[in-house]
N, C-alpha and C positions, 0 to 999 in steps of 0.2 A: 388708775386713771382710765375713766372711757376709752374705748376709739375714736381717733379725728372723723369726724364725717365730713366727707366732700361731694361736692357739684358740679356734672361736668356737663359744658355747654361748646357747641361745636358751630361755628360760624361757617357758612356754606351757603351759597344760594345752591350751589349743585346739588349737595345736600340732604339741602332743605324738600328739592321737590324730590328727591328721590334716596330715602334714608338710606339703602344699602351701599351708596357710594360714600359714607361717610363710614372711613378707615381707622384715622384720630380718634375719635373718643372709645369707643369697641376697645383700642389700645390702650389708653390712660384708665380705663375699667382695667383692663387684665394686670396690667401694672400695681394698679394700689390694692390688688385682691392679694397679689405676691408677696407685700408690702405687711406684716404682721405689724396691727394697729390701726389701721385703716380701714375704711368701708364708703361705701357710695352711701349717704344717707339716705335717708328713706320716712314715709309721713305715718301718721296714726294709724293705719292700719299694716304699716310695715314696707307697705308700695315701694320703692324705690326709684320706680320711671317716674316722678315729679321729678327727680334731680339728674337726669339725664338727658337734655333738651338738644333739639338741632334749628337753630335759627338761621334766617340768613343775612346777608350784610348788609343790615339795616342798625343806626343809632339806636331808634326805638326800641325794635325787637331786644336786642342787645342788652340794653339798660333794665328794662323792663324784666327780663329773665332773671338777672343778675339781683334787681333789687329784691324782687319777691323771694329770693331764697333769705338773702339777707336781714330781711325786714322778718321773717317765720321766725317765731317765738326769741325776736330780737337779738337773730343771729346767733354767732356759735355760745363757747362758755364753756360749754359742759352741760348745758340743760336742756329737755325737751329736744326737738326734731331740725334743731337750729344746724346752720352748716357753719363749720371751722375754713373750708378751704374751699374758693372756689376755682377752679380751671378751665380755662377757655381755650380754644384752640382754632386756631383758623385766624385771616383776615387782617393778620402783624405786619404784610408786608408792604410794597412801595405802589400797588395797584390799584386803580382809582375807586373800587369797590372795599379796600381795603380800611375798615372804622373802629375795628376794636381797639384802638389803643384810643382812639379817640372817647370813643363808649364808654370806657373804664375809668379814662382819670379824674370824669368828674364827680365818681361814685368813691372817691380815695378821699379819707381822713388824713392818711398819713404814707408817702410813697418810700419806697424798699429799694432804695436805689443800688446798693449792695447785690440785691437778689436781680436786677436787671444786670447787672457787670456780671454775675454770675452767669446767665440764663445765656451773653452773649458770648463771652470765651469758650460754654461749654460747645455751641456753635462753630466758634472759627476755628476750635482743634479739628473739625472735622472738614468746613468747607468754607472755601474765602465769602460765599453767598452769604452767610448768616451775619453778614456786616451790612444785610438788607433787613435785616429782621428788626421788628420798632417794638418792642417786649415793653410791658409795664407790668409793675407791681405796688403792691401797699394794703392798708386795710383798711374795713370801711365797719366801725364798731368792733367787734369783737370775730372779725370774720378775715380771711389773706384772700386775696384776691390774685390771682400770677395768669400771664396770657402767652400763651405755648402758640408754637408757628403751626400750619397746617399740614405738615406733611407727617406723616407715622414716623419715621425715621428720625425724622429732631423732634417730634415728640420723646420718643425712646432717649436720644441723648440730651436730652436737655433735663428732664424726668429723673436720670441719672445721675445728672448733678447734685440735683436737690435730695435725692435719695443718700449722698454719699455722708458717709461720716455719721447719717442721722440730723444733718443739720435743718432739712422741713419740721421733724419732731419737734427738735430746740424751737423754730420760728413760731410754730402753731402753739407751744405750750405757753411761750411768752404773750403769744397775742390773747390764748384763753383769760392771763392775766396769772399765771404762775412766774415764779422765779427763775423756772432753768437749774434750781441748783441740782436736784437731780441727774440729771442729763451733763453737768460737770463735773462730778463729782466718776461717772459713767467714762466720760472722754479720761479725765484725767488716768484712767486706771489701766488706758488703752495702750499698747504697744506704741513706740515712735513710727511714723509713718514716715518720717522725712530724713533725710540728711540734718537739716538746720532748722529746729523748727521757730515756726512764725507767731506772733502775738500781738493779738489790740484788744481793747477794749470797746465794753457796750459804753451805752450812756447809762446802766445799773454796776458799772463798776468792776468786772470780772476778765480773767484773760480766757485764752481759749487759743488751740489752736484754727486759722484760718481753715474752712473746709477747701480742697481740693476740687475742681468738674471732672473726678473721675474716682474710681477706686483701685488704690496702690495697693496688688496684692503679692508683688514679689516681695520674698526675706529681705533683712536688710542684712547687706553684706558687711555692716561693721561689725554683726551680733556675732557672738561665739557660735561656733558649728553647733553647739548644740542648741542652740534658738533656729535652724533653720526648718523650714517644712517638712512635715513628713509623708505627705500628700500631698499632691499641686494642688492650689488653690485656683486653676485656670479651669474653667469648664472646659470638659470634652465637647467638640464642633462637629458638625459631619461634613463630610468630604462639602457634598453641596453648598452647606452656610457659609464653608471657609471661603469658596471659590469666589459666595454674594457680597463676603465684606472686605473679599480684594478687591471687586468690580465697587464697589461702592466707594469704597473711601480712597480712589487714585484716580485721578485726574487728568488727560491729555495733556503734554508741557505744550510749550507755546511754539510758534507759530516761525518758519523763516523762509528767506527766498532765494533758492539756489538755480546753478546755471544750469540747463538742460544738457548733461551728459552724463557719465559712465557713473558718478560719485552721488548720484540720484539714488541706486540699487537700495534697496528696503527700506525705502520712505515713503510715508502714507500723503497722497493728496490735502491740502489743507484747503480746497479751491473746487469749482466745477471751472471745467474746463470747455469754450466754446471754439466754433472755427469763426474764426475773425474773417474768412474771406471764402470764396467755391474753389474746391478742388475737384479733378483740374481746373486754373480759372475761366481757360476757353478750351477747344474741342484740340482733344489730342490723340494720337494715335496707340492703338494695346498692340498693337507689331511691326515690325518690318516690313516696310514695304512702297508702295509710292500713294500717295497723295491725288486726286481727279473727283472729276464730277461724275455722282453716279451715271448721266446721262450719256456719258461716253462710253460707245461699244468697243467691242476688243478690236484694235488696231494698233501699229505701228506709231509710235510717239516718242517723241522728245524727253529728252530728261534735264532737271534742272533739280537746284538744291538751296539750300540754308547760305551756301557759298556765294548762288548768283543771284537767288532770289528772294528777297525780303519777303516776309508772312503777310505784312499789311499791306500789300499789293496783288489784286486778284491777279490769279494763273491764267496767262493766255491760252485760246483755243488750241487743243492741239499739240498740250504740252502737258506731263504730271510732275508731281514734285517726290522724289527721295526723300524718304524718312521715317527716324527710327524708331523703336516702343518709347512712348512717354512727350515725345516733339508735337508741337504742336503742329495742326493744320492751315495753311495757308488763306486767306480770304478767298471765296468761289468753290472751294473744295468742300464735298460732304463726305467722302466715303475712301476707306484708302485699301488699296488690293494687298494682298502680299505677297511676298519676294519667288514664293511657291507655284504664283498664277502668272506670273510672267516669263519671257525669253529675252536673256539679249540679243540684239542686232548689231550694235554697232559699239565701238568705243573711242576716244579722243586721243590722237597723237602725239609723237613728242614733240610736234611741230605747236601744237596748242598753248605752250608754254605753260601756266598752273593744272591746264584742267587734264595734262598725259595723266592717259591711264585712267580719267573716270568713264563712267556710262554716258553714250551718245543717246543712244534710241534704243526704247525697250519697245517691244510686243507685249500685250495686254493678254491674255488666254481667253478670260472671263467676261463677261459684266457684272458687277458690284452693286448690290443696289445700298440705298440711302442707307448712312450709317453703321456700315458693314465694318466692326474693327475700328471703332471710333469711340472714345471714352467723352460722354457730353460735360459739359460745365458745370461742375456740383455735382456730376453722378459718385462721386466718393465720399464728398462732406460736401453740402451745403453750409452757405455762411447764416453762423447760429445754431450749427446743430451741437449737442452736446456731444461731445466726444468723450470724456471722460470725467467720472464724478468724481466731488469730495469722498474722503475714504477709502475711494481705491488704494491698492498696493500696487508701489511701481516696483514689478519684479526683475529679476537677472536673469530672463529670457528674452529680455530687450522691444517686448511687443508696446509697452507705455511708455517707454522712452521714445521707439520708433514713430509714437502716434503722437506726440509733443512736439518732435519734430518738422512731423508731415503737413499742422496747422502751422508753422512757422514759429513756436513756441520759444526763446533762446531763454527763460527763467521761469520757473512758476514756484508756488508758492506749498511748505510741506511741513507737516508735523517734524519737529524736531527728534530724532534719535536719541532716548537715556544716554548718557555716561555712566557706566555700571563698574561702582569699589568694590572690592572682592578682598576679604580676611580670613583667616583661620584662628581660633582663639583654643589654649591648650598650653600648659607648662611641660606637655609630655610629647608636642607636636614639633618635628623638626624638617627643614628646607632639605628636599632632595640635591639641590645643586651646591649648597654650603656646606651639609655636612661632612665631616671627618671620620668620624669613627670606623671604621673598619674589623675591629676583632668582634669574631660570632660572639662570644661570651658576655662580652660587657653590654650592658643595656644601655642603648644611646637613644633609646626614644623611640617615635612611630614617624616612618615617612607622611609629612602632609601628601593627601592623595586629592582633598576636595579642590586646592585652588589649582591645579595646575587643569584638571579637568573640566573644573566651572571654565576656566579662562579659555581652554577649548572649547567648549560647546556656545561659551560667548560669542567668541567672535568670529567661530565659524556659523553666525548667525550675523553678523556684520555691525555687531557692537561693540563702544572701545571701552576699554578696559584698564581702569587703577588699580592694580595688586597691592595694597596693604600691608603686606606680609604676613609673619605669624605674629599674634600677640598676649601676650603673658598672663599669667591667670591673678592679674590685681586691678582695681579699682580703677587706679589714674592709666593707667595703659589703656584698659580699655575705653576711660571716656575720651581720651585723647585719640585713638583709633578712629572711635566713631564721626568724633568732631573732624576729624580729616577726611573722613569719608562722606560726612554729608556737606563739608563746604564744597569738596570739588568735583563731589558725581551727581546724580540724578537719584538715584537708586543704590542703597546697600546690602551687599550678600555678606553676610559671617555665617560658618559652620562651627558647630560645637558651642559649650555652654548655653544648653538650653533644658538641660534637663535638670537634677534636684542634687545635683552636689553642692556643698558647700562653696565651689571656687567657680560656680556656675551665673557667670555673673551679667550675661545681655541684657533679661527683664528686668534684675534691680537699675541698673545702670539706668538705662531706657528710661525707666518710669521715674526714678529718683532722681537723677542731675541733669534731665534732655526736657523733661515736665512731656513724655511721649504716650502716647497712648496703645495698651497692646489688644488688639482687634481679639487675636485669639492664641493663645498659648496651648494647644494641645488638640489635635484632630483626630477622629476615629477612622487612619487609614493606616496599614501598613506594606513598607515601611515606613517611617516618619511619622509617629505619633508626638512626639514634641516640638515640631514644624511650629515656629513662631512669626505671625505680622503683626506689624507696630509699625505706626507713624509720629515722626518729629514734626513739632510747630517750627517753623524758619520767619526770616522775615516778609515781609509783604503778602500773610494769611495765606503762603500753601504749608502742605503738611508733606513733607518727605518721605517716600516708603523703604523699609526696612524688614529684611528675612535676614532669620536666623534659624536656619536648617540643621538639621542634627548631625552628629562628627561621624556618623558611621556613611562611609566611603558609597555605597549604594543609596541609605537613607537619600542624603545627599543629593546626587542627580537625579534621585526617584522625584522628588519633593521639588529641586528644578525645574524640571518639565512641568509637571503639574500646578504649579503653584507661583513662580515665579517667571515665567514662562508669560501667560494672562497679564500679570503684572505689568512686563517690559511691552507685553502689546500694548496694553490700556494706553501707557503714558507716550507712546508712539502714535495714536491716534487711528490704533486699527478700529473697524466697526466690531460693535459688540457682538454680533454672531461667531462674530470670529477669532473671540480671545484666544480660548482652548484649543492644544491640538485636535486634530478629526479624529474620529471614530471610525472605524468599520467589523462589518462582522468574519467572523473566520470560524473554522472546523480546528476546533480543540485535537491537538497531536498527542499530548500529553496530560494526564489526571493531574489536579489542582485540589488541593484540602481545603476548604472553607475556613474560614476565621469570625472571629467576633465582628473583625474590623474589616472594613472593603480593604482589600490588597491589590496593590499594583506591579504583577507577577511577569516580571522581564521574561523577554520572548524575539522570535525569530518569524518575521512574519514572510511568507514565500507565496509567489505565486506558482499552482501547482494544475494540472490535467484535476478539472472539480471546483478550483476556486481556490481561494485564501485560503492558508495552512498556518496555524501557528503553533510552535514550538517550544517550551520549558527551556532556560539557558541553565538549569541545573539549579543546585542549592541557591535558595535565594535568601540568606542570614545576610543581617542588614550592612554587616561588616564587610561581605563578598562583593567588591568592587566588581571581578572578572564577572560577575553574571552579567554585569551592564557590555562587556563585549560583545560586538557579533546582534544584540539586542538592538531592533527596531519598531519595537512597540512592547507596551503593557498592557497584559490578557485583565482589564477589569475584574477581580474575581468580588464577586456583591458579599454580601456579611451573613454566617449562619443566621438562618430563619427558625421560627416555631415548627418547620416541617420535619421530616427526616432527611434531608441531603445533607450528606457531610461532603462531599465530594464532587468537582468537574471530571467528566468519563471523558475519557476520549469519544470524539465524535462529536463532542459538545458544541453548540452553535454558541460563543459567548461573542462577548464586543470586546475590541482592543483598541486602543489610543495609540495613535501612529505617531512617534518621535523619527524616523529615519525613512531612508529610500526604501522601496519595498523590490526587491529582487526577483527575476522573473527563473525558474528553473523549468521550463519547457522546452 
């Protein structure tokens, strides 16, 4: 059988006047090149740019594009330069420029409403948004017609859907006017993809299993060990893409409003923050000392106070007012001396009844002129100014609390904090606090090392924390684990079972009874090359995120920090510069081997007479928990190149990710 030929048309006014900002179709081309069986069609001399059009969001244009491919040697078939598929992209959604769906459905014979449920679920596993997305589908003579949203990214998962299984194959052979039996005859000879699998019928009579919007490439763990993989079927990621499809597919949780005090501590602003009024509101005093008009020379003068004399009543001649930093100034008064510039003369008896023992008559030393030591109205915040943005972090150095305060703040409003579940999964993992066993000989198993550590580095980051336990290496343990951990946390951490045993069983589970999708199964860094994210559909269109780190005691924290770390920011609502721990540079102490893979080489980072020093915490085998002691940073070491460097020398300027305090040794 031929290749499908297809047409891809990209709805843009942006576009339209300026081709290189059109992202989408450049992708849907590199997609169906990937795609063996496909090809962008192309006219009598071979051309191909007829069927790559950029129009903008206009009906006519639209229509007009669309029909002329259509209408070319009477559409697809199989014959002549006719097009099988056409895809549009752009213009699906709720904006008032928004007409392709309009465009499209009067050009429809027969609409695919199937392939629109599809186009939309492949969406909301990803983002509650794509419940904005207006997709149409159908054909129009012997031609599919499908309308893809505009952005690259749900191009690529939506595209995916339709890819998965081969089911666009199936749709386009039918429309050519073939049976499909081929293509069943194909499925049927295919490995079980599901637990339970599913079945309907066309209106030609046949079953089939339902296509999936995704591809299930974990083993099934009901198959005998010997059906399992013997190679991951997860593409290797690199450090970088992993970090983009953490930031991409998690989301800020919502939104609440607490009272302004200590229980604030690593919460991100959900609000800009104004001064509702001028601080100070009137003129107040920055020290100690008395209150007069600059106009009065140094002399002998009276003393009064907050006690005898009210502020809203100007100071008689002849008289200053006592008072302390932050008091305000009296009516008539501009300028206030301090306690420095004066003498006492006099003081009040015990005969005076309240006033024994205060100041009768001070001597002036000085003269003062206007506003000497006088904090004006507004000169700290004026009312309206912004004091504090959305996004900030309100830290445990008490400076954004202290400034919530100072506007009269008593609640404001903050991204919510994850609840973070934390498991161990392992029939050879056992509870340090429960166990029994005590003779060296008998083998009682391996201390779990990662929860008790995760749960440290948790919450001594100020998140709370559901411990899971450990759990068993079968099916229903762990999807029962899971289901507890994603009804009642935000976020789930499991170590172990992620790599290619048989009883390795996170990504089947995941994919097979959660309907989850896994971002990425295998990264090119070390430690933690089997470092897995996946996200659960929940109710009301979010998607729950989900790490599954590898069992080895370093992997583990290594793959924390990095990796999971970003994660608990995103959903905390920190700004996106600021996912990742920081970087800084340091003078390499210790030679570092290169690897295939970037490796994230624990380290001792110090300040020294020269700058930053960092230091090798010794063997770093992914088992070696103790290398993470003492370790406050990883020496980034980058991935052997085509050059000759096998080796970081000492001396080496490299960049290190700062996990901890950094120690001053001068």
């Amino acid at each position: 059988m031929s290749d499908f030929r297809v047409a891809v048309l990209t709805v843009s006014d942006t576009a339209f006047k300026d081709a290189s900002a059109d992202k989408s179709g450049p992708a849907i081309i590199d997609i169906l090149h990937a795609h063996k069986g496909f090809k962008l069609a192309s006219d009598t001399t071979g051309s191909t740019d007829p069927f790559y059009k950029i129009v903008p969001d206009d009906l006519d244009h639209i229509r007009t594009a669309v029909k002329t491919w259509i209408d070319q040697d009477g559409g697809g078939g199989g014959g002549g330069g006719g097009v099988d598929w056409v895809i549009t992209t752009g213009g699906t959604g709720f904006g008032v420029r928004d007409v392709t769906p309009e465009a499209i459905k009067v050009l429809l014979d027969r609409e695919a409403p199937g392939l629109v449920h599809l186009l939309l679920s492949a969406s909301l596993q990803h983002t509650p948004l794509g419940a904005l997305s207006r997709p149409v589908a159908g054909t129009c003579k012997n031609t599919l017609i499908i309308t893809l949203p505009g952005s690259p990214k749900a191009v690529k998962e939506t595209l995916a859907a339709l890819f998965n299984q081969d089911l666009i194959n199936h749709a386009l052979e039918l429309v050519r006017g073939g049976t499909g039996e081929n293509r069943h005859i194909l499925l049927s000879g295919q490995q079980s993809q599901s637990f339970q699998a599913v079945r309907h019928h066309h209106h030609h009579h046949h079953g089939h299993q339902i296509p999936k919007p995704r591809s299930v490439l974990s083993h099934d763990p009901s198959a005998h060990v010997s059906a399992r993989h013997r190679q991951s079927p997860y593409e290797l990621v690199s450090f970088e893409d992993a970090i983009r499809l953490i930031k991409d597919n998690i989301q800020p949780l919502e939104t609440q409003t607490l009272p302004v005090d200590a229980g604030l501590r690593n919460h991100v602003l959900a609000e800009d923050i104004f001064a509702p009024n001028n601080t100070p509101p009137r003129a107040t005093t920055s020290v100690d000392g008395y209150a007069l008009r600059s106009t009065d020379p140094p002399a002998v003068y009276q003393v009064v106070s907050s006690r005898n004399h009210p502020i809203d009543q100007p100071l008689p001649s002849g008289i200053i007012y006592r008072i302390n930093t932050g008091g305000p100034l009296p009516v008539g008064t501009d300028t206030v001396i301090m306690v420095e510039d004066t003498k006492l003369v006099s003081s009040f008896e015990a005969t005076d009844n309240e006033l024994e023992g205060e100041e009768k008559e001070v001597e002036t030393l000085v003269t003062v002129p206007r506003g000497e030591n006088v904090r004006a109205p507004g000169s700290d915040v004026r009312k309206g100014d912004l004091v504090l943005q959305k996004g900030e972090r309100i830290l445990s150095n008490g400076g954004e609390i202290g400034t919530l305060a100072f506007v009269g703040r008593r609640e404001t409003l903050v991204y919510k904090k994850p609840i973070v579940a934390i498991l161990s999964t392992g029939n050879e993992i056992v509870d340090l606090q429960t166990h029994t066993t005590t003779q060296e000989a008998e083998w009682g198993g391996i201390f779990d090392t990662n929860r008790p550590s995760l749960r440290a580095a948790l919450e001594g980051l100020g998140y709370s924390v559901i411990d899971l336990g450990i759990v068993p290496d079968k099916v229903d343990d762990h999807v029962a684990a899971i289901q507890k951990g994603i009804d009642s946390a935000d976020i789930l951490i499991t170590t172990g079972g992620t790599s290619m045993g048989p009883t390795d069983l996170f990504k089947p589970v995941i994919e097979r009874h959660f309907n989850g999708t896994i971002h990425f199964g295998r990264v090119t860094i070390k430690p933690g090359k089997p470092t897995t994210f996946a996200t659960i559909p929940v109710a009301g269109g979010v998607a729950k995120p989900l790490f599954a780190l590898p069992g080895n005691p370093a992997s583990a924290l290594v793959t924390f920090h990095i990796f999971v770390l970003p994660a608990l920011r995103k959903l905390a609502g920190w700004p996106s510069n600021m996912l990742e721990l920081p970087r800084v540079s340091a003078e390499l102490q210790s030679p570092m081997s290169l690897d295939p893979r970037t490796e994230f080489h624990r380290a001792v980072l110090r300040i020294e007479k020269g700058g930053l020093k960092a230091y090798s915490t010794g063997g770093q085998r992914s088992s070696r928990v103790a290398s993470l002691a003492g370790a406050n940073g990883f020496v980034v070491v980058p991935p052997l190149g085509s050059n000759a460097v096998r080796q970081l020398e000492v001396g080496a300027n490299v960049d290190v990710m700062v996990i901890g305090e950094i120690q001053s040794v001068l």
